[in-house]
C-alpha positions as CSV (number, residue, x, y, z in Angstrom):
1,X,-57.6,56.3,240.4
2,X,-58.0,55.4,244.2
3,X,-59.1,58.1,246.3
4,X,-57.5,59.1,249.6
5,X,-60.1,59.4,252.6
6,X,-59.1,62.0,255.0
7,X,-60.8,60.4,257.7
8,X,-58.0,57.1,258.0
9,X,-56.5,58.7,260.3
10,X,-59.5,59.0,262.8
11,X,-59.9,55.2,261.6
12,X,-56.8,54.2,262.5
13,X,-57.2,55.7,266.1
14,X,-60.6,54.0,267.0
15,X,-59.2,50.2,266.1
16,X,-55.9,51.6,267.8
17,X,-58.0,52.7,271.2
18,X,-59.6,48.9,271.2
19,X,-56.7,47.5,270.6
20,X,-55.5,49.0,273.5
21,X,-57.6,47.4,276.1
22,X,-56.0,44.2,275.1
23,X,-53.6,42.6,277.4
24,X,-51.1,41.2,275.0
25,X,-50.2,43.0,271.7
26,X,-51.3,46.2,272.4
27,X,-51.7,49.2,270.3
28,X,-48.5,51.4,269.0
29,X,-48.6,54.8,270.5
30,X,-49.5,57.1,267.8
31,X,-47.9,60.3,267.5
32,X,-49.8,63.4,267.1
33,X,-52.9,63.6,264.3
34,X,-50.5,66.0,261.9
35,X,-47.6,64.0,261.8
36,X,-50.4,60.9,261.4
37,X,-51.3,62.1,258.6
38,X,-48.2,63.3,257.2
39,X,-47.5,59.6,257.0
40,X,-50.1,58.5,255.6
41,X,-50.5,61.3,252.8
42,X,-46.9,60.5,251.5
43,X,-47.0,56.9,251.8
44,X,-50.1,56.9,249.3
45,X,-48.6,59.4,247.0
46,X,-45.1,57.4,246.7
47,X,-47.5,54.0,246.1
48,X,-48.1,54.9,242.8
49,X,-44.6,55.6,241.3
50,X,-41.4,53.3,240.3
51,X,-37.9,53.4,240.0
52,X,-36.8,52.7,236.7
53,X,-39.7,51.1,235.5
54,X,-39.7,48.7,239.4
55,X,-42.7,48.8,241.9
56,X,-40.8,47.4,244.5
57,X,-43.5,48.5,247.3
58,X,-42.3,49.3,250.9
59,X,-42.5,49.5,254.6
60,X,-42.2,52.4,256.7
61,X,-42.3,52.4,260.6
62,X,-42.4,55.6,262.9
63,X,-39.2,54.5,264.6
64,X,-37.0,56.7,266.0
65,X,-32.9,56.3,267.0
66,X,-34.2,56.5,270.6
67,X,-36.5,53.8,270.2
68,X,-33.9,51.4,269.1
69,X,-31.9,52.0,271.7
70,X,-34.3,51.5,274.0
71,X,-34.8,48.8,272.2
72,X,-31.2,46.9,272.2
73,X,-31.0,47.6,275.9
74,X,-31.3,44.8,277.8
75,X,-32.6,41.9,279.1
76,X,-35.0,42.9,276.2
77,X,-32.3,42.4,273.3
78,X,-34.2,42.4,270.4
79,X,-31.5,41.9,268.3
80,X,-32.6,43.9,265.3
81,X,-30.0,45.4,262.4
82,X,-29.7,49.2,262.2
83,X,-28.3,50.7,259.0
84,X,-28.4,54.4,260.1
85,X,-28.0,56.8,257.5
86,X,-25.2,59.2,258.1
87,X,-26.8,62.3,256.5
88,X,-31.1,62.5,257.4
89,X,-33.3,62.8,254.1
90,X,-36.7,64.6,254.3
91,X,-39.9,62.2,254.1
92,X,-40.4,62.7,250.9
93,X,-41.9,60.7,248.3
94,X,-38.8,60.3,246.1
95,X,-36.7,59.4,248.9
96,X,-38.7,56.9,249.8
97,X,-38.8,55.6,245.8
98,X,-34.9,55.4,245.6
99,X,-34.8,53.8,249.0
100,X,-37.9,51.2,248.4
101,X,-35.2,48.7,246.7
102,X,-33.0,48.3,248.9
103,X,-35.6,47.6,251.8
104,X,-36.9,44.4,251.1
105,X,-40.6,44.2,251.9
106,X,-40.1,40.7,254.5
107,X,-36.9,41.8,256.3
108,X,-36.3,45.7,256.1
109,X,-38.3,48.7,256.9
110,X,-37.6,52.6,256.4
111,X,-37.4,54.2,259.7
112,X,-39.0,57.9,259.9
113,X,-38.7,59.9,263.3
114,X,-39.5,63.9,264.0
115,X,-36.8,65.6,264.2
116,X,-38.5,68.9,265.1
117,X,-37.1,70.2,268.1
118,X,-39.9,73.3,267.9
119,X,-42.9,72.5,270.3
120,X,-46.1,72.2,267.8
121,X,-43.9,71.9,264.4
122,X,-42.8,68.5,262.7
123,X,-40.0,67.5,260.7
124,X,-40.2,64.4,259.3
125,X,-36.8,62.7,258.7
126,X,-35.9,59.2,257.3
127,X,-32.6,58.0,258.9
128,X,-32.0,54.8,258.2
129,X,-33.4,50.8,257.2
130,X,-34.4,48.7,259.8
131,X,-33.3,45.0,259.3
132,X,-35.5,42.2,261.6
133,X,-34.7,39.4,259.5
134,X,-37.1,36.7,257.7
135,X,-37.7,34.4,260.9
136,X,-40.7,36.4,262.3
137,X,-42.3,35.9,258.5
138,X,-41.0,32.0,258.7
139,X,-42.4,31.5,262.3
140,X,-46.0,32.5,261.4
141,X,-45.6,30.3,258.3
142,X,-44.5,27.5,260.4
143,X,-41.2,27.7,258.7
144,X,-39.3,27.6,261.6
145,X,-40.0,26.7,265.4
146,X,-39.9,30.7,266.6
147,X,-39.4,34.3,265.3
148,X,-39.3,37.9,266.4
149,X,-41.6,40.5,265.7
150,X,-41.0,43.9,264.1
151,X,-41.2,46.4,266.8
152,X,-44.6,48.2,268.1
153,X,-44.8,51.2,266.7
154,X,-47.0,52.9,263.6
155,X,-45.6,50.9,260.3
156,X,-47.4,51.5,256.3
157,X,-46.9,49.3,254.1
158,X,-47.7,49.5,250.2
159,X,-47.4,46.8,247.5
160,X,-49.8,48.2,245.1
161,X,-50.2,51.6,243.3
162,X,-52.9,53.1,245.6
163,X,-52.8,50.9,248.0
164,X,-51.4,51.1,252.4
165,X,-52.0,49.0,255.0
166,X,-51.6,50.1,258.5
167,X,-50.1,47.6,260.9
168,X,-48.5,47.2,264.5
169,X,-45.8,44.5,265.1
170,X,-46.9,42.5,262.4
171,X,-50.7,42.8,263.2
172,X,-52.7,44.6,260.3
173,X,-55.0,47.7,261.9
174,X,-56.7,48.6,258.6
175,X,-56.2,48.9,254.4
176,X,-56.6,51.5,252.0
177,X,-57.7,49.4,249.1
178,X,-59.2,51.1,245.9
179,X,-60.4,54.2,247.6
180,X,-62.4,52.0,250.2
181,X,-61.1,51.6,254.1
182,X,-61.3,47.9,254.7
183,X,-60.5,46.0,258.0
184,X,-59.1,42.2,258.6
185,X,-61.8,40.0,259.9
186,X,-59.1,38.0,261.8
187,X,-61.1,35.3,263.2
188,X,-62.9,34.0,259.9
189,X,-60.2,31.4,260.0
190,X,-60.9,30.4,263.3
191,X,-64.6,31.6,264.5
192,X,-67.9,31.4,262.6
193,X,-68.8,29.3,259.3
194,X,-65.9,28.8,257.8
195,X,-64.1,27.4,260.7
196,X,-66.7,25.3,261.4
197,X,-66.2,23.8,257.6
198,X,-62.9,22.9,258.5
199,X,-63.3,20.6,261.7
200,X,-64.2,17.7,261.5
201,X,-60.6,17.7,259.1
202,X,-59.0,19.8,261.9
203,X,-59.8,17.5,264.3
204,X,-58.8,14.6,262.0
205,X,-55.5,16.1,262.3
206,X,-55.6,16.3,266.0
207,X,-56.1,11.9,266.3
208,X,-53.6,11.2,263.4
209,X,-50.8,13.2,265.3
210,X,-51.8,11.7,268.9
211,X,-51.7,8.4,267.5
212,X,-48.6,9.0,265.5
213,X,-46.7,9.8,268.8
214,X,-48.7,7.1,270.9
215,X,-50.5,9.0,273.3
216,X,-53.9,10.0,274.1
217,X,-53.9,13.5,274.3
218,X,-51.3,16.0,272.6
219,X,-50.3,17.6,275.4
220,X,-51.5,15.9,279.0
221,X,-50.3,18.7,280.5
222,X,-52.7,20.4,279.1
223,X,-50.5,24.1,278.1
224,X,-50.9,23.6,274.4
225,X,-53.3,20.6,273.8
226,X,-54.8,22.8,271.1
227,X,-51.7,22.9,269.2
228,X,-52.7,20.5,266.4
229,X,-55.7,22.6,265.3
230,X,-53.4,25.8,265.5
231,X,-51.4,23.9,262.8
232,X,-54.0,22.9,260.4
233,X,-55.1,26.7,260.3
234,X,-51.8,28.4,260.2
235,X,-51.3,25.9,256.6
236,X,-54.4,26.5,255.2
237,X,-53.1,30.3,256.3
238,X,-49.7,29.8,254.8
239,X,-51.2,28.5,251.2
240,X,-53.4,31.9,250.9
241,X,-50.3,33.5,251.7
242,X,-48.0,32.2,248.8
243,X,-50.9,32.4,247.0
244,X,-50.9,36.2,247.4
245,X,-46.6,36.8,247.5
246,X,-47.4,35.6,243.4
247,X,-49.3,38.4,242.5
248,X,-51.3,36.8,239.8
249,X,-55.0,36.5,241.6
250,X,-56.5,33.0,242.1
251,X,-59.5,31.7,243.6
252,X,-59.4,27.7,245.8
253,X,-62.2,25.7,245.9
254,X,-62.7,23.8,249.2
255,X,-64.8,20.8,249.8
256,X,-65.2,17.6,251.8
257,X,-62.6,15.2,251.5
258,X,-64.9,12.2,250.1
259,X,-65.2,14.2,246.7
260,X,-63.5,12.9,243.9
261,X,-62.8,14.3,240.3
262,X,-65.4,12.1,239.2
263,X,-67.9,12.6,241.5
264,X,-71.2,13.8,240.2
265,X,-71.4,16.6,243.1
266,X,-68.4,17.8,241.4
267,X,-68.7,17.6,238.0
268,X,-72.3,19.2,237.5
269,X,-70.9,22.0,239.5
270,X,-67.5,22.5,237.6
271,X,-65.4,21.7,235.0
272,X,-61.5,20.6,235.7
273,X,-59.2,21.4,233.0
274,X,-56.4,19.4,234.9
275,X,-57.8,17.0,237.0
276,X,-54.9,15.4,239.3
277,X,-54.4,13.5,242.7
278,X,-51.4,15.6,244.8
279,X,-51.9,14.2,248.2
280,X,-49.0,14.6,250.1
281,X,-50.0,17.7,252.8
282,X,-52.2,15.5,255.3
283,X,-49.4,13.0,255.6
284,X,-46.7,15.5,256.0
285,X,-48.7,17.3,258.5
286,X,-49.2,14.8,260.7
287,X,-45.2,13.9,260.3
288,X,-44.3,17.2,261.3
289,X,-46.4,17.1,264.2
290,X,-44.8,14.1,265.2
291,X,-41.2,15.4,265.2
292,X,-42.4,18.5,266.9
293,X,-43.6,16.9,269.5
294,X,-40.7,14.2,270.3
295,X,-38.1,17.3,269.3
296,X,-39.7,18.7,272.3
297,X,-40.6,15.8,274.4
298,X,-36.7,15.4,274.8
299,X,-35.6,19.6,274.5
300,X,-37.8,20.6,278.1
301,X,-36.3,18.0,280.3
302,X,-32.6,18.5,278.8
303,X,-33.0,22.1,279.3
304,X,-34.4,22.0,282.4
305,X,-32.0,19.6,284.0
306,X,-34.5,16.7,284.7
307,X,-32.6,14.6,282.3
308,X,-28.8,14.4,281.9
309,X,-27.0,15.1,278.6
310,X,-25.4,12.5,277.8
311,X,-23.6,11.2,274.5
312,X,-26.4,9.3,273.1
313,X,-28.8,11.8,274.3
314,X,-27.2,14.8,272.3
315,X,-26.7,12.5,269.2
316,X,-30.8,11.8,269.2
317,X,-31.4,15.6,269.9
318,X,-29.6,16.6,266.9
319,X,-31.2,14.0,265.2
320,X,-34.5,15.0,266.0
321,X,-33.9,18.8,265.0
322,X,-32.1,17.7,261.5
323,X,-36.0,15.5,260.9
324,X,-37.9,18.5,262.1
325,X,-36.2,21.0,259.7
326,X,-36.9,18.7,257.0
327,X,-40.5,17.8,256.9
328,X,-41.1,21.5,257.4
329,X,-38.9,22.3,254.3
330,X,-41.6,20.0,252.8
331,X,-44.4,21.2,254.2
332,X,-43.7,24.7,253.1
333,X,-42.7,23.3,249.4
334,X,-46.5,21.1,249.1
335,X,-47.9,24.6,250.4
336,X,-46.3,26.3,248.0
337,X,-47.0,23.6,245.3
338,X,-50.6,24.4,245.9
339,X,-50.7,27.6,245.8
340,X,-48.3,27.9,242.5
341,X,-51.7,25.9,240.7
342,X,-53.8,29.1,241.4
343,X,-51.5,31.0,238.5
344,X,-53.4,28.6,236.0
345,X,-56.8,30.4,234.6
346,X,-59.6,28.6,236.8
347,X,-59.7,27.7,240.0
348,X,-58.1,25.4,241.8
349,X,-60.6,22.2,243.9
350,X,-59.0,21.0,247.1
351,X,-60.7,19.4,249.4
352,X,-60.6,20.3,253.0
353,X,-57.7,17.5,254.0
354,X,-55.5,19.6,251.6
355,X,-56.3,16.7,248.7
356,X,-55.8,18.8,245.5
357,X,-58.4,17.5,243.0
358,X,-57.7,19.1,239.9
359,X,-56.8,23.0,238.4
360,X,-58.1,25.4,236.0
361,X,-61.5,24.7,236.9
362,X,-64.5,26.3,235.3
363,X,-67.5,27.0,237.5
364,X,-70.1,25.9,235.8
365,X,-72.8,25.9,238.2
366,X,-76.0,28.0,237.7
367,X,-77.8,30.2,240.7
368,X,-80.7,32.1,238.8
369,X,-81.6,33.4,242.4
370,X,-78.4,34.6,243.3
371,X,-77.7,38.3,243.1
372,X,-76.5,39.3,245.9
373,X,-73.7,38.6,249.1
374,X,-74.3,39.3,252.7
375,X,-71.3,41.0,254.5
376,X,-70.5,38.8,257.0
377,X,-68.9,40.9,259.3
378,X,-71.9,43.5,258.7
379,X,-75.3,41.8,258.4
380,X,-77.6,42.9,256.9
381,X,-75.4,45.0,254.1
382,X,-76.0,43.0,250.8
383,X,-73.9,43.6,247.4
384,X,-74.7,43.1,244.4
385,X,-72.5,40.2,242.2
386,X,-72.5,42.1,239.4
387,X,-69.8,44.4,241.6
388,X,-67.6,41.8,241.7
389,X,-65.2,40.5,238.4
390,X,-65.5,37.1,237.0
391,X,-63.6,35.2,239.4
392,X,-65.2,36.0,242.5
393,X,-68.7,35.8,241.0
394,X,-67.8,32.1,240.1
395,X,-67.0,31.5,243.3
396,X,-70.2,32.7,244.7
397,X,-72.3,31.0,242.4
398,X,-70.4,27.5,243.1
399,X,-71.2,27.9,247.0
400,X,-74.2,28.8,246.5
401,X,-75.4,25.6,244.6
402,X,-73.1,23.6,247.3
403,X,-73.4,24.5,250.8
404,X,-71.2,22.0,252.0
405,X,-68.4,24.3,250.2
406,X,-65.7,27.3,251.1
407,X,-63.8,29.3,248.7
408,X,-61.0,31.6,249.2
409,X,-60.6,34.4,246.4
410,X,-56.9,36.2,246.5
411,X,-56.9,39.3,244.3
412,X,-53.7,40.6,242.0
413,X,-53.4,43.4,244.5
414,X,-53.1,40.4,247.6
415,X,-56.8,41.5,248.8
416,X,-58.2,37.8,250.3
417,X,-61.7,36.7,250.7
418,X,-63.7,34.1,251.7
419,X,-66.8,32.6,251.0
420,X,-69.8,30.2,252.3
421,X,-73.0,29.1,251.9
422,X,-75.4,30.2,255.0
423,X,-78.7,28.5,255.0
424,X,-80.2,30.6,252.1
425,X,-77.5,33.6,252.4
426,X,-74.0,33.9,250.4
427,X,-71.7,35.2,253.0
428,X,-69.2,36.8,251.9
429,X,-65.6,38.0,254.4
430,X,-64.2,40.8,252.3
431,X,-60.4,40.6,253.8
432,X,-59.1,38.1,255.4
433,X,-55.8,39.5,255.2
434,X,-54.3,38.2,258.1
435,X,-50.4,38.1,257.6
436,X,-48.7,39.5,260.5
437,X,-46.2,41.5,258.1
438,X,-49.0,43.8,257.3
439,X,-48.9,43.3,254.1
């Protein structure tokens, strides 16, 4: 059984007050501490019961009818779908358990506002489901060219018995996860070790799309030259993703692209129960960058007037946005291809140009010295492996006999971590949780 700190909601303030001095995203204003923790207390008791035998999870956002309005007015339409309940239900743990199906986790949230009217009282009313749609989860999956995000204010979100994460317009704050506060170390993708892992591939990327499109620089301009790299993150991002919306655990092996199944490095290290050769990400990448690029090369002077729309022009336009759809229908089905391998026992070994190697792999590698991680957000806190289940314990022991390695480790309850060999320290990011649905 998890146990509920009382202190979350102090938590949630401090990340909330640095978020604040930010100049772009900014923290939600939070509404007093007692309705704070109202939220919060409920939310965590309705995580742990169904519906007739469902855990459908939810999403609640502190969203009031005035909000919305302010947010339809315009020129800031933001074009979100109200289903307003005629008659208001209490917050209450079985209402939100009968409403949790009908709000699907990507697309709908349960609006809660305080409908007290007494200074220094609450009542906390649900009245009605918020719709935003799919895109903003397809834009940061680079399923589609742009998205909106759910609105700025104070949203929970449970899909585990036990378990809430607090987030702000898509942007996780913190997660209650087995009793324990944890908080997303968002830049481990981008900062630190295990980006630099990944660079010599993400600049790889970078050439093969320049030279795909014939120019020397992406962008010569110079507004978005970095635009390449973003990409090769946000689908290594995208793969831990589907990897977590399955629910089943799994744990990815990552190592330099010269490996091979055969290769000695390899093999000593771990045995592949299905070794394979899918190899169709890098060149799909680089495609898609392409017809990004020459969709856009030929959408900012249209739009802008510099070029005249004529017949032939509008025929190539069209053409260009029918190719871009399609290679990033593909690039999301090899992501999800990938990721569907981690629901095999083992791990899956890909190597860091997306090269899937084999599945089901069995770490076999032996670290007598090895019994304990470092934090890596936290130096020097150390834990001990034997806290850890079988799976991530592989995983440490397999980077720490190959420091030219990364693993990722997704949990059933969607926890992700990552992992990497430091000189003669383990590191270890406990949540990398970065999905801008907060979930």
């Amino acid at each position: 059984m998890s146990t509920y700190p009382y202190n979350l909601v102090a938590d949630v303030a401090k990340v909330c007050k640095t978020l604040a001095k930010r100049k772009y995203n900014s923290a939600p204003d939070l509404p007093p501490d007692g309705i704070v923790q109202t939220l919060f207390d409920v939310a965590f008791h309705a995580s742990f019961l169904t519906e007739e035998g469902r855990r459908p999870g939810f999403r609640l956002i502190y969203y009031s009818p005035g909000d919305f309005k302010n947010d339809s007015k315009p020129p800031v339409y933001r074009k979100f779908r109200l289903l307003p309940l005629i008659q208001e239900k209490p917050y209450a743990v079985s209402e939100i358990n009968r409403l949790a199906p009908a709000a699907e986790l990507e697309r709908s949230l349960i609006c809660v506002y305080d409908a007290s009217k007494t200074p220094g009282k609450s009542d906390l009313r649900i009245w009605g489901l918020l719709d935003v749609g799919d895109n903003w989860s397809k834009f940061v999956h680079n399923e589609v060219s742009g998205g909106m995000p759910p609105p700025k204010r104070l949203t929970i979100t449970s899909t585990t018995p036990g378990e809430i994460s607090i987030s702000s317009q898509g942007e996780i704050i913190l997660t209650l996860r087995h009793g324990k506060i944890s908080y997303p170390t968002m830049g481990a993708l981008w900062n630190g070790a295990i980006s630099d892992f990944f660079d010599k591939a993400r600049e790889n990327l970078y050439k093969d799309a320049v030279k795909a499109v014939q120019a020397k620089v992406w962008d010569k301009a110079g507004h978005d030259d970095n635009y390449p790299h973003r990409f090769f993150t946000d689908f290594l991002e995208r793969i831990l993703y589907y990897v977590r919306l399955r629910k089943h655990g799994g744990s990815i092996l990552v190592v330099p692209d010269y490996l091979t199944h055969s290769d000695s490095r390899l093999t000593d290290r771990v045995t592949l129960k299905y070794p394979c050769k899918y190899d169709y990400a890098w060149e799909s990448l680089v495609e898609s960058l392409a017809q990004h690029r020459r969709y856009y090369d030929l959408y900012f002077p249209l739009s802008s007037g510099k070029l005249e729309l004529t017949q032939a022009r509008f025929d190539e336009f069209c053409r260009l946005s029918g190719n871009e759809e399609g290679v990033n229908d593909r690039v999301a089905d090899i992501a999800k291809t990938i990721a569907s391998l981690t629901s095999v026992d083992g791990a899956v070994v890909m190597t860091d140009k997306f090269r899937v190697i084999g599945f089901g792999g069995e770490v076999t590698a032996i670290s007598t010295s090895l019994h304990e991680v470092t934090l890596a957000d936290n130096r020097p806190n150390t834990i001990l492996i034997e806290s850890f289940g079988t799976r991530h314990r592989s995983a440490f022991r397999f980077c720490s006999s190959f420091e030219d390695s990364v693993a990722f480790v997704v949990s059933q309850d969607g926890g992700a971590k990552a992992i990497k060999r430091v000189g003669a320290d383990v590191l270890l990011w406990p949540d990398i949780n970065t999905g801008f649905l907060g979930l």
